[in-house]
DRENDO-1510 file (C-alpha; in Angstrom, 1 decimal, always signed):
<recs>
REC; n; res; u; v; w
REC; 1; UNK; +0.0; +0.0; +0.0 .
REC; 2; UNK; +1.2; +3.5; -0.8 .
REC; 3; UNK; -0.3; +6.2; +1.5 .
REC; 4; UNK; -0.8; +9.5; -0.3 .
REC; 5; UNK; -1.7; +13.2; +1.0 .
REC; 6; UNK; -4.2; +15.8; -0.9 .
REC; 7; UNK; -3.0; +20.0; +0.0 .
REC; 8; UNK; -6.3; +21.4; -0.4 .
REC; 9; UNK; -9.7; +20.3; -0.6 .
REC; 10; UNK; -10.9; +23.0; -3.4 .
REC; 11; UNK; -12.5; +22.1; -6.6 .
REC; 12; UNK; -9.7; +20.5; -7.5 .
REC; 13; UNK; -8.8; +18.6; -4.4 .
REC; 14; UNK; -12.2; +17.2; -4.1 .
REC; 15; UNK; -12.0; +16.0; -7.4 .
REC; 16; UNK; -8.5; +13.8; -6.7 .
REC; 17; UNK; -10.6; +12.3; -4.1 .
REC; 18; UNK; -13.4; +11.5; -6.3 .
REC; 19; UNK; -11.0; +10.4; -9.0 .
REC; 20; UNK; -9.3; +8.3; -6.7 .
REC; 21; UNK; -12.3; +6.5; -5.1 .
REC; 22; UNK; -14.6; +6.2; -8.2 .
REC; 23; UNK; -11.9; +4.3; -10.0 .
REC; 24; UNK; -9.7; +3.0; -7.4 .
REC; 25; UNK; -9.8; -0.5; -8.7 .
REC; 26; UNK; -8.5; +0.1; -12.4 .
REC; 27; UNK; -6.0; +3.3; -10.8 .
REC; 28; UNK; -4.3; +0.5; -8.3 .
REC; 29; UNK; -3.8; -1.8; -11.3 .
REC; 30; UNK; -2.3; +0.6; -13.2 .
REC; 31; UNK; -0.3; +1.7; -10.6 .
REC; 32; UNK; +0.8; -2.0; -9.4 .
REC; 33; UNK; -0.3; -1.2; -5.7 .
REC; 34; UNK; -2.9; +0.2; -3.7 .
REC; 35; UNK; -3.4; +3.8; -2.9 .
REC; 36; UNK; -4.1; +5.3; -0.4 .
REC; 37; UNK; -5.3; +8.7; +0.4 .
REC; 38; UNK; -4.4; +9.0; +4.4 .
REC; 39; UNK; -4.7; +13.0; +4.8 .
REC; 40; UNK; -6.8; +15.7; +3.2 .
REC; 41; UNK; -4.8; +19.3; +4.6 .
REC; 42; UNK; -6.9; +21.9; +4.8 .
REC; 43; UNK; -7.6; +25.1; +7.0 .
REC; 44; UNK; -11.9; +24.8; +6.8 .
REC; 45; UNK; -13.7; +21.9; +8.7 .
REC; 46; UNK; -16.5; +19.7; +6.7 .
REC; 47; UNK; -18.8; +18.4; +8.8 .
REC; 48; UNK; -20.9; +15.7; +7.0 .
REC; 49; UNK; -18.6; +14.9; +4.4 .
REC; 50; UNK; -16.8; +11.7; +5.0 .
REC; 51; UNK; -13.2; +13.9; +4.4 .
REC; 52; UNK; -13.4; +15.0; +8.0 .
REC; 53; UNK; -12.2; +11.5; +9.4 .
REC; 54; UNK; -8.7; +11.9; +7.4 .
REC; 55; UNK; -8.9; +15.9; +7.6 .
REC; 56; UNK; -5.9; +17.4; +9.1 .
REC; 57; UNK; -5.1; +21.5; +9.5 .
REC; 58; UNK; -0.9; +21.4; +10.1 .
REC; 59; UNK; +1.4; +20.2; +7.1 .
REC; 60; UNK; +3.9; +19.1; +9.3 .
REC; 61; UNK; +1.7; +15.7; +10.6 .
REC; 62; UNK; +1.9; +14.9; +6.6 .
REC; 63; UNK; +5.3; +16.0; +6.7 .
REC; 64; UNK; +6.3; +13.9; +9.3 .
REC; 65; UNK; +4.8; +10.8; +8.9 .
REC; 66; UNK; +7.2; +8.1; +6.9 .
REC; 67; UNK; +4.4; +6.6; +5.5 .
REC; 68; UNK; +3.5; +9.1; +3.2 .
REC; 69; UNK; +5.4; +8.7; +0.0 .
REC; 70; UNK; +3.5; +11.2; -2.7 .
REC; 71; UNK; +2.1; +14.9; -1.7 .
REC; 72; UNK; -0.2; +15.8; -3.8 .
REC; 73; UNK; -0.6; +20.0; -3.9 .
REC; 74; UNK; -3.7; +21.5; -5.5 .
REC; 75; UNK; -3.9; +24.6; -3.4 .
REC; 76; UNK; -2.6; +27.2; -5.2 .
REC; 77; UNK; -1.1; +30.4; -5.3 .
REC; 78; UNK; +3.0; +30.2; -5.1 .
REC; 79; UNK; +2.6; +31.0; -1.3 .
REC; 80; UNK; +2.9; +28.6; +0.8 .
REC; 81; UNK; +2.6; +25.7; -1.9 .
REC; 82; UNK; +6.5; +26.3; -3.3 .
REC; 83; UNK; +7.4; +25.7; +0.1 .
REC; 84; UNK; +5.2; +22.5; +1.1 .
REC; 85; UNK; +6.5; +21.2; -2.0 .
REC; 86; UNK; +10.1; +21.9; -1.4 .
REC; 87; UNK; +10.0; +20.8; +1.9 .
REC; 88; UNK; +8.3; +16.8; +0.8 .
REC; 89; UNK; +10.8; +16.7; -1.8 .
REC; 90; UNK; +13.8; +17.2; +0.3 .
REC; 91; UNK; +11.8; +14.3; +3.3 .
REC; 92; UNK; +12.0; +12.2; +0.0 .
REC; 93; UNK; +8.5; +12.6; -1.1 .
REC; 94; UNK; +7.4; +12.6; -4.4 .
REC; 95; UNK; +4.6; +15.2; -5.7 .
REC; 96; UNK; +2.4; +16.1; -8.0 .
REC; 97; UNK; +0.9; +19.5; -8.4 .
REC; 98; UNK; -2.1; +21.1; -10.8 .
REC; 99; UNK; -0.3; +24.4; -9.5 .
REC; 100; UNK; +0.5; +26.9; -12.9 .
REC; 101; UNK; +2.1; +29.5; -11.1 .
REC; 102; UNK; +4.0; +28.0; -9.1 .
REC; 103; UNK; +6.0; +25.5; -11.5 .
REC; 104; UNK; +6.6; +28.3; -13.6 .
REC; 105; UNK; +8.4; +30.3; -11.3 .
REC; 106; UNK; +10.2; +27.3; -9.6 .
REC; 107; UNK; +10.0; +24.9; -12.1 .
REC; 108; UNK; +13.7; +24.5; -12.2 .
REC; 109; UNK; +14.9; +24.2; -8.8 .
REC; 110; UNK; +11.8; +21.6; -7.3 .
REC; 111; UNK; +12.6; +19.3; -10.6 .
REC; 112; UNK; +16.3; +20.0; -9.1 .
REC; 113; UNK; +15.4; +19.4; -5.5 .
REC; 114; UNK; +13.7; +15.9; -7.0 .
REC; 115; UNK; +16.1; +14.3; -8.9 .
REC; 116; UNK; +18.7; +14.5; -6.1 .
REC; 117; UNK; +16.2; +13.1; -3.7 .
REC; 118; UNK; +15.6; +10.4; -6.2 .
REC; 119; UNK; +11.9; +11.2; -5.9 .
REC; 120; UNK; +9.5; +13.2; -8.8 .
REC; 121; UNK; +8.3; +16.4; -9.1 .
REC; 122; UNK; +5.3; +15.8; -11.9 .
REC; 123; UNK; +2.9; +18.7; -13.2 .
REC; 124; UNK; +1.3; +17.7; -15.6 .
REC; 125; UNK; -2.1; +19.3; -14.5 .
REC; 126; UNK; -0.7; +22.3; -14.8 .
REC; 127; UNK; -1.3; +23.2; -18.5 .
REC; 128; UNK; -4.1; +22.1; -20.3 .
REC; 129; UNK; -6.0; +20.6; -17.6 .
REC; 130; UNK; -7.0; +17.1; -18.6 .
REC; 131; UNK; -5.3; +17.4; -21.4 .
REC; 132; UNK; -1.8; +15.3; -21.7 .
REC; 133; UNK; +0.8; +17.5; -23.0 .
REC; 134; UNK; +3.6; +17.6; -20.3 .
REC; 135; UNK; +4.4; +13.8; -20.6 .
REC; 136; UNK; +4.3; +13.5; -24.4 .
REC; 137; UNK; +7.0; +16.7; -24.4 .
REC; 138; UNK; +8.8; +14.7; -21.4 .
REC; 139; UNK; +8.6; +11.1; -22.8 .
REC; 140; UNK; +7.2; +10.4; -26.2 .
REC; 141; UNK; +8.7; +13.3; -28.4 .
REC; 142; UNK; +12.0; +13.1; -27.1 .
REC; 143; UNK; +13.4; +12.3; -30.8 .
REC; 144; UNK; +12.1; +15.7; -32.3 .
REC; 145; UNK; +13.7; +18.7; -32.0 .
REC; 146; UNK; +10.5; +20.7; -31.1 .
REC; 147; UNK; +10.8; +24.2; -33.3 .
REC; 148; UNK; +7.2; +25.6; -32.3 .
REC; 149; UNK; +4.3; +25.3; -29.3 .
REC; 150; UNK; +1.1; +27.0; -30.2 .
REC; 151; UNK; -1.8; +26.4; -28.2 .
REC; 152; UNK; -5.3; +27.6; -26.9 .
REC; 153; UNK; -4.4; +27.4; -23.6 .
REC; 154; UNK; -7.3; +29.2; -21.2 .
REC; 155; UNK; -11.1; +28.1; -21.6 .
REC; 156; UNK; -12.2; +30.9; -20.4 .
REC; 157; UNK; -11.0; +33.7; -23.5 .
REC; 158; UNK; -11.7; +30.5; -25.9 .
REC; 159; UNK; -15.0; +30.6; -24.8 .
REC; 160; UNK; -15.8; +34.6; -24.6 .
REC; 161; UNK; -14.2; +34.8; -28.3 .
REC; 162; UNK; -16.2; +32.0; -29.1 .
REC; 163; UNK; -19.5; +33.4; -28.3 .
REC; 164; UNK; -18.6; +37.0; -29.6 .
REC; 165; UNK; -18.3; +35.4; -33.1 .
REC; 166; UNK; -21.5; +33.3; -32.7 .
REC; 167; UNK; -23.9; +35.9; -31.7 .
REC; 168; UNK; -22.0; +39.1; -32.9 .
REC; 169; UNK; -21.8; +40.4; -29.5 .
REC; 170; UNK; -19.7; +42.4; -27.4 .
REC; 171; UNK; -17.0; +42.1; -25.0 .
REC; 172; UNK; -18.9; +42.8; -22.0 .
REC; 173; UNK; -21.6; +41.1; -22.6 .
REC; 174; UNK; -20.3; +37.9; -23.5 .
REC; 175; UNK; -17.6; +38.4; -20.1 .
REC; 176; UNK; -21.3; +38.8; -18.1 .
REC; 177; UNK; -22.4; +35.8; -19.2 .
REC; 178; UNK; -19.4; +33.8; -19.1 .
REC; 179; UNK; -19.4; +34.9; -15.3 .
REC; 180; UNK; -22.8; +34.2; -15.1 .
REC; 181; UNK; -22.4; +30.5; -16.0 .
REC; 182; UNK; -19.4; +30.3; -13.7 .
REC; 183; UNK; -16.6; +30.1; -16.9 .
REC; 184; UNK; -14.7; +33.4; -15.4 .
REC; 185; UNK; -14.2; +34.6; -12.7 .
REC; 186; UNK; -15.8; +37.8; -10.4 .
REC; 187; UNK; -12.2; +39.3; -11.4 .
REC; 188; UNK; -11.4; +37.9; -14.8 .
REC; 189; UNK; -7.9; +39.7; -14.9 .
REC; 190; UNK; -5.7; +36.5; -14.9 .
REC; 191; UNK; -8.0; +35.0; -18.0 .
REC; 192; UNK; -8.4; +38.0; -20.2 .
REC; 193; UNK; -5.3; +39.9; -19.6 .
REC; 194; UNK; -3.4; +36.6; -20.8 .
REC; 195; UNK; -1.4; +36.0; -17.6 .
REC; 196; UNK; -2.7; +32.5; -16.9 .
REC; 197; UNK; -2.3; +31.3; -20.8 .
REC; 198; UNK; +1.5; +33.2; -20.9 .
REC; 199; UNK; +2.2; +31.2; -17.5 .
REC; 200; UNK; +1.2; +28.1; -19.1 .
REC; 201; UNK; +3.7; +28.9; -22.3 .
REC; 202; UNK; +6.3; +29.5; -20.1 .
REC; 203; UNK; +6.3; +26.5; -18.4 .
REC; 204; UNK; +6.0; +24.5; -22.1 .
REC; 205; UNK; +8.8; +26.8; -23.5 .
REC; 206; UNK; +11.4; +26.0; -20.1 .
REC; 207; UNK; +10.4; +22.0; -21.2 .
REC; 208; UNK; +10.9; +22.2; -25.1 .
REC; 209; UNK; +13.9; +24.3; -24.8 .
REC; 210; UNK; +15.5; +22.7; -21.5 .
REC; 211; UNK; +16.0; +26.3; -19.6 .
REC; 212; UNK; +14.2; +28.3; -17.2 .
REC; 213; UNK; +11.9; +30.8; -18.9 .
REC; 214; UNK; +10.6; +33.7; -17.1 .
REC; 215; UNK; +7.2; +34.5; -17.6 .
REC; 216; UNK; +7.9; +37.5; -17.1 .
REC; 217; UNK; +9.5; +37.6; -20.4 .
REC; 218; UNK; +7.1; +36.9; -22.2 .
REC; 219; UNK; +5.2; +40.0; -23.9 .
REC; 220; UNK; +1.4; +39.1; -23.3 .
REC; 221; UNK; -1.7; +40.5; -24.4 .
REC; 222; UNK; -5.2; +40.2; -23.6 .
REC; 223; UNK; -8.7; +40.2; -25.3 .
REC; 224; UNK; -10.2; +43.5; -23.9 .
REC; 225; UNK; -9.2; +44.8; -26.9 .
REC; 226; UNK; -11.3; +42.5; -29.2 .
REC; 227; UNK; -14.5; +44.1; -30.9 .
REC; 228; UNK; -17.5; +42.6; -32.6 .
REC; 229; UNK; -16.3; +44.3; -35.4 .
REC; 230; UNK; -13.1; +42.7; -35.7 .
REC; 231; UNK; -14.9; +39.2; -36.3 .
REC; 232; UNK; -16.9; +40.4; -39.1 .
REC; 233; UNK; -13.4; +41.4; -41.0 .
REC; 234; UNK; -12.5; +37.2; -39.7 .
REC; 235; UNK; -15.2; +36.0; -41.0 .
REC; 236; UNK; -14.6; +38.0; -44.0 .
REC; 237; UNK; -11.4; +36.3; -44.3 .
REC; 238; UNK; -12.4; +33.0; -43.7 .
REC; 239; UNK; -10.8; +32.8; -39.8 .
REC; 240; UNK; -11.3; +33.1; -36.4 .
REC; 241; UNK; -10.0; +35.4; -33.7 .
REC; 242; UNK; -8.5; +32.9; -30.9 .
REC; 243; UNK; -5.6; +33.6; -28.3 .
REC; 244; UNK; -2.5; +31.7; -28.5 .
REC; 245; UNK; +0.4; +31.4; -26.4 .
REC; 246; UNK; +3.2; +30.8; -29.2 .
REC; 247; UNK; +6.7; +29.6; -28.9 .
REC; 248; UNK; +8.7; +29.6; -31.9 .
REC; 249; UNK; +12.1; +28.7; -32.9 .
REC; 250; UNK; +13.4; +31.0; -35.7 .
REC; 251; UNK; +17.1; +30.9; -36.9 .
REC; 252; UNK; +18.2; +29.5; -33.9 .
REC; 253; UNK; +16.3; +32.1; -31.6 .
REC; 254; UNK; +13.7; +31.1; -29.2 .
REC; 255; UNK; +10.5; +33.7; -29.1 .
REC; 256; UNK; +7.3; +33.4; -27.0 .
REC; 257; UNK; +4.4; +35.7; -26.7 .
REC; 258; UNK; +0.8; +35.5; -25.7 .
REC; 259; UNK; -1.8; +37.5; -27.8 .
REC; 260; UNK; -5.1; +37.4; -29.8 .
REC; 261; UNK; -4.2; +36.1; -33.5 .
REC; 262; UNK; -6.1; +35.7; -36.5 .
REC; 263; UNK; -6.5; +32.4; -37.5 .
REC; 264; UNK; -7.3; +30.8; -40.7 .
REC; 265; UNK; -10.0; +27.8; -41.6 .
REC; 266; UNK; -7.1; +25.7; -42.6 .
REC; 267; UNK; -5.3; +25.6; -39.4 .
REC; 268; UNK; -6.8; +22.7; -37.2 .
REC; 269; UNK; -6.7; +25.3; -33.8 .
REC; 270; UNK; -9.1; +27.3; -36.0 .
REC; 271; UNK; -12.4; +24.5; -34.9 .
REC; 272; UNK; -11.2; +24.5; -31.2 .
REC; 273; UNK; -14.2; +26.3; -29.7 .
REC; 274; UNK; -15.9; +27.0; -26.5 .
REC; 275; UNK; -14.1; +25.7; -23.1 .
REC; 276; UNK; -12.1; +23.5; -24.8 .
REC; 277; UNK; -8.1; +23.7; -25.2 .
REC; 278; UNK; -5.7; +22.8; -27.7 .
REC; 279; UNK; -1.9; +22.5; -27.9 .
REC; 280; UNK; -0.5; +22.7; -31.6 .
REC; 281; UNK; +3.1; +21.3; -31.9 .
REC; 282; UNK; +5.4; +21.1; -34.7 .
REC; 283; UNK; +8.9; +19.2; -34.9 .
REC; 284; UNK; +11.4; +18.7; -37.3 .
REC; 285; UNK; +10.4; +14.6; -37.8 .
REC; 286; UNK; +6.8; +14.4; -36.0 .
REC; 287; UNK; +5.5; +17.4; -38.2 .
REC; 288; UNK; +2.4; +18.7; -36.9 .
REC; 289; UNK; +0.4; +16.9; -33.9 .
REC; 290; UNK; -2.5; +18.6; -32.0 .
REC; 291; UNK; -3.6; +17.8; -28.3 .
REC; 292; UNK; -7.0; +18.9; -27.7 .
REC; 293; UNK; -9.6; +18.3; -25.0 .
REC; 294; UNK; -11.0; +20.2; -21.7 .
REC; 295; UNK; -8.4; +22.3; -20.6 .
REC; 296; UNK; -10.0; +22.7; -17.2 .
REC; 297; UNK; -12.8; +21.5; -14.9 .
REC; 298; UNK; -13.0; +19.5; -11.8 .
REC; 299; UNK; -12.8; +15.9; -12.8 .
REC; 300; UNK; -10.4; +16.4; -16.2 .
REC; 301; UNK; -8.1; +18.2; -14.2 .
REC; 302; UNK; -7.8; +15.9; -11.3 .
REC; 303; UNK; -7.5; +13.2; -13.8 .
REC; 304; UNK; -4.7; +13.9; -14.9 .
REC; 305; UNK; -3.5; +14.9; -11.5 .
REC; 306; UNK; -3.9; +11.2; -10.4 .
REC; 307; UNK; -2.1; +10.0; -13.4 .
REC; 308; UNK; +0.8; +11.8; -12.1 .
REC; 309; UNK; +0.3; +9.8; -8.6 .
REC; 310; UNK; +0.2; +6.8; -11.0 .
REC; 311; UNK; +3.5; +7.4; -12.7 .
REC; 312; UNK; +4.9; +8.4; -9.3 .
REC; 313; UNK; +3.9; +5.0; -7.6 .
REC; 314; UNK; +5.4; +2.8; -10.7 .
REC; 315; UNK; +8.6; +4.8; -10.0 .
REC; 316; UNK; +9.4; +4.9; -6.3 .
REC; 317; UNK; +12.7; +5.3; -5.5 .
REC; 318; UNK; +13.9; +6.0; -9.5 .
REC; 319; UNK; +13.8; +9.5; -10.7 .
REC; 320; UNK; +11.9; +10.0; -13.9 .
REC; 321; UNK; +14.4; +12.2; -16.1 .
REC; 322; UNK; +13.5; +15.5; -17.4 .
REC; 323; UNK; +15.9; +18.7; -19.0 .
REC; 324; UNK; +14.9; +22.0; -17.3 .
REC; 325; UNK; +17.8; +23.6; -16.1 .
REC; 326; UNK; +18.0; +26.6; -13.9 .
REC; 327; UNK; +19.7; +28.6; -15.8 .
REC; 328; UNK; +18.0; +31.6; -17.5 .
REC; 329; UNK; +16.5; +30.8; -21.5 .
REC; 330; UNK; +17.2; +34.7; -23.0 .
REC; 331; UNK; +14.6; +34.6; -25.3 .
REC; 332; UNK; +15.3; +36.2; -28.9 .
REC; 333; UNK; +14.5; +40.1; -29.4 .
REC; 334; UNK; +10.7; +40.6; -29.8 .
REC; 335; UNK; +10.9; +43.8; -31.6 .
REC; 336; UNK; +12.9; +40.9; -34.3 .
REC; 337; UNK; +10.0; +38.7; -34.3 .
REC; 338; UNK; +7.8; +39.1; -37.7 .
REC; 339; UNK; +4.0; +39.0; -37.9 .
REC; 340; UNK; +1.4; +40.3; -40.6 .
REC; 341; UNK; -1.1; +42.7; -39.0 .
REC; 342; UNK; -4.6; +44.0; -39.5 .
REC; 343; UNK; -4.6; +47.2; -39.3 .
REC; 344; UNK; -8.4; +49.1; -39.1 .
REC; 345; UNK; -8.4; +52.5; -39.8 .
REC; 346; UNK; -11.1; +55.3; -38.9 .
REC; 347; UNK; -12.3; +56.9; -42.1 .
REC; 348; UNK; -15.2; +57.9; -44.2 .
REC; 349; UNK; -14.3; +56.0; -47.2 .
REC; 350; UNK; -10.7; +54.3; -48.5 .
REC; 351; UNK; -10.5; +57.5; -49.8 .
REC; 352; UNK; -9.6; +59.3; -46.9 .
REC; 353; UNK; -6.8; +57.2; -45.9 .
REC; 354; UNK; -3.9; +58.3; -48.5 .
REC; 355; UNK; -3.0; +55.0; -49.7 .
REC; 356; UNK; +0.4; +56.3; -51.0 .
REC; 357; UNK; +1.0; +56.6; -47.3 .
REC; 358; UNK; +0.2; +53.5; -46.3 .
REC; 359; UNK; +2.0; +52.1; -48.9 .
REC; 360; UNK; +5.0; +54.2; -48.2 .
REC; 361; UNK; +4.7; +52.8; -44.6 .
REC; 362; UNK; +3.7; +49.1; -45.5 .
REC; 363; UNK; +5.0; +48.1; -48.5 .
REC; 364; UNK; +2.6; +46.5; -50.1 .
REC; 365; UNK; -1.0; +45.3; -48.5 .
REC; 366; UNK; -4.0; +43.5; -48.9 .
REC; 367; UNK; -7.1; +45.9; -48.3 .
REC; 368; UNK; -10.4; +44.0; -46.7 .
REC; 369; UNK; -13.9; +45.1; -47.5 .
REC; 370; UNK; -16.2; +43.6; -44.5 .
REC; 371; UNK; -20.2; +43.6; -44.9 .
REC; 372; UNK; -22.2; +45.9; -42.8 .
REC; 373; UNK; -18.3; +47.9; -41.7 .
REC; 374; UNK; -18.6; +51.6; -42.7 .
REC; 375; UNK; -16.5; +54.5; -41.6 .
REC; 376; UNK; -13.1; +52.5; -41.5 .
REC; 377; UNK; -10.2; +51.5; -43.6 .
REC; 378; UNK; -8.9; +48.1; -43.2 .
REC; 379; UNK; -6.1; +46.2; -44.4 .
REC; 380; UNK; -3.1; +43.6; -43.8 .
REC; 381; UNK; +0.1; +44.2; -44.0 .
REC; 382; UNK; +3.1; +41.7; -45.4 .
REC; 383; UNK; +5.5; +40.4; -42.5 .
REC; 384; UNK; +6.9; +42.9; -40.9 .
REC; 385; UNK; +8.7; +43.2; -37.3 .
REC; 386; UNK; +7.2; +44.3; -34.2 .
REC; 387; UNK; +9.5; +46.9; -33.5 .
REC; 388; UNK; +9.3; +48.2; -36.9 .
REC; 389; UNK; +5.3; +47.8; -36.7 .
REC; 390; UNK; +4.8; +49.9; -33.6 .
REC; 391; UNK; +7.6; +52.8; -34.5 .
REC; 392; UNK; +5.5; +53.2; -38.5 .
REC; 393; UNK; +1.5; +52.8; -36.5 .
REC; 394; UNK; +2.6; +55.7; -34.3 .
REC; 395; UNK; +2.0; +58.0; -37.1 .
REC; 396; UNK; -1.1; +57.7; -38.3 .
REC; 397; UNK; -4.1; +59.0; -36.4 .
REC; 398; UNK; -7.4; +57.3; -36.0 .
REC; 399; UNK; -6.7; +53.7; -35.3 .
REC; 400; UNK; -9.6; +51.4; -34.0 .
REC; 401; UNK; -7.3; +48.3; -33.5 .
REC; 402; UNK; -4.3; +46.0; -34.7 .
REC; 403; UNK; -4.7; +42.2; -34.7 .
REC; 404; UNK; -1.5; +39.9; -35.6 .
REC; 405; UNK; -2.4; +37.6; -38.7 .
REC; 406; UNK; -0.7; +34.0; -38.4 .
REC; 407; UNK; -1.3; +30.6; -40.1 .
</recs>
């Protein structure tokens, strides 16, 4: 029997449990032994749920006990998990963690901390939910030499961009209802402002390249910005408005950002829709895979959470190898990085907007008509770099908006 401990009886804590105990029988076969949850930590008390028999309030009783060979932290927050975490790894306890934030700040060091404990430090809840992503980088791709990671990686701006194309609706409105139905949050900062998808590229960047990667890095934009407007020109070009956290390898330079792209019907993130997530990869012998299925939720979440207690039962005492090293990825220039834009314009007709100018500016671009649109001037520019982009936009006067064009 291998005893286990749950940090945190949240949604996601609760749903290890329920995980655990729905389909202990198949989970202990897989495993090759039985598991055992032993304690649940948490600071609340919950009378009438069966919990409260293994519920205990002080870390150090799990920290303590011998017996306890695989911590599983689904608390959140960087505060106090990183140090829970650090702490059972250095007692020689393996652990598992659905915890974003704080394996990409100490992603590095607790795989470190693991491998000279010759225990695990596994994560793979940590991006895309249910979706398995960190163990095919880890394990099953290890031939490629991975040149790009593109993915769809928050439900909740999938869904709000989703809905804005359906129903032709605003911002706002579609964030009410999205908060309404429980898909956001009361403050939606972390979803819409990009900060939880550019935490999860950083942590898939640190893994394909094999070096720390500061999220911090990593230039990240959010949705607010997105009109109903700018999915009638989409739809006008036969795409869809999603937002991707991108790594990309490009003459030997590593680049990452987070923003709203425009996507065409061709490429397959363009039919990922709603909740749902999807992680794009491309490598030099695998070509293109995709990954797609609920990137969050209770029960796909903890799934994959107790698949990581699987893997760490099958490998007691035998570290499971993985490249992120501590020191610090420099990722390439982004004012280098090239991108088409669209680039909408406020005008009374393509007449107002002196198209020698834009041209001198540009180069040469594509100008989009979009049905119902009036008042504006829009058009895409050829490949161009960000640096250059934002120095020429700067001088010309009534811009509504600029959206990156890729695939």
């Amino acid at each position: 029997m291998v005893s286990i401990a749950v940090l945190g009886y949240g949604t996601v804590g609760s749903g290890v449990v329920e995980v655990i105990r729905t389909n202990q029988e198949i989970i202990n076969k897989r495993a090759g032994n039985e598991i055992n949850i032993k304690y649940v930590l948490d600071l609340r008390e919950f009378e009438g749920d069966p919990i409260q028999n293994i519920l205990v309030h002080d870390y150090n009783v799990i920290l303590q006990d011998e017996d306890v060979k695989v911590v599983v932290e689904v608390m959140g927050g960087v505060e106090p998990a990183h140090t829970f975490v650090k702490q059972a790894l250095e007692q020689g306890k393996s652990v598992c963690t659905s915890n974003k934030e704080m394996v990409a700040k100490h992603g590095a060091e607790l795989i470190r901390i693991a491998k000279e404990n010759k225990v695990n430090f596994l994560y793979e809840a940590s991006v895309g939910g249910g979706i398995p992503i960190i163990r095919p980088l880890i394990s099953s791709l290890t031939c490629d030499d991975i040149t790009e990671v593109t993915g769809i990686l928050n439900g909740t701006t999938n869904y709000i961009l989703t809905r804005m194309q359906d129903k032709g609706a605003a911002f706002e409105e579609v964030l009410a209802e999205a908060q309404e139905k429980g898909y956001a949050e009361r403050n939606p900062e972390a979803d819409v402002e990009g900060y939880d998808a550019c935490r999860k590229i950083a942590i898939l960047t640190s893994l394909v390249c094999g070096q720390q990667v500061d999220y911090e890095d990593i230039h990240t934009e959010g949705i607010t910005r997105i009109t109903d407007k700018d999915f009638v020109y989409a739809k006008a070009l036969k795409s869809s408005i999603k937002l991707l956290g991108t790594y990309q390898r490009i003459d030997g330079k590593a680049y990452a950002m987070v923003a709203p792209m425009l996507i065409s019907e061709k490429h397959p993130l363009y039919h990922v829709n709603d909740v749902f997530n999807a992680i794009f990869v491309h490598g030099n012998m695998l070509d293109d895979a995709m990954f797609y299925g609920r990137g969050a939720g209770k029960l796909p979440t903890a799934s994959a959470v107790v698949s990581d207690v699987v893997d760490e039962v099958k490998h007691m005492g035998r570290n499971i190898m993985q490249i992120w090293e501590p020191g610090k990825l420099e990722l390439g220039n982004f004012a280098e990085w090239k991108h088409k834009f669209l680039v909408r314009i406020q005008s009374a007709d393509i007449d107002d907007v002196d198209m020698e100018d834009v041209k001198n500016a540009f180069g040469d671009v594509l100008y989009v008509k979009a049905p119902g649109i009036t008042n504006e001037t829009a058009f895409i520019t050829k490949p161009m770099e960000e640096g250059t982009f934002q120095e020429v936009i700067q001088h010309f006067t009534g811009v509504i908006n600029t959206i990156r064009v890729g695939f």
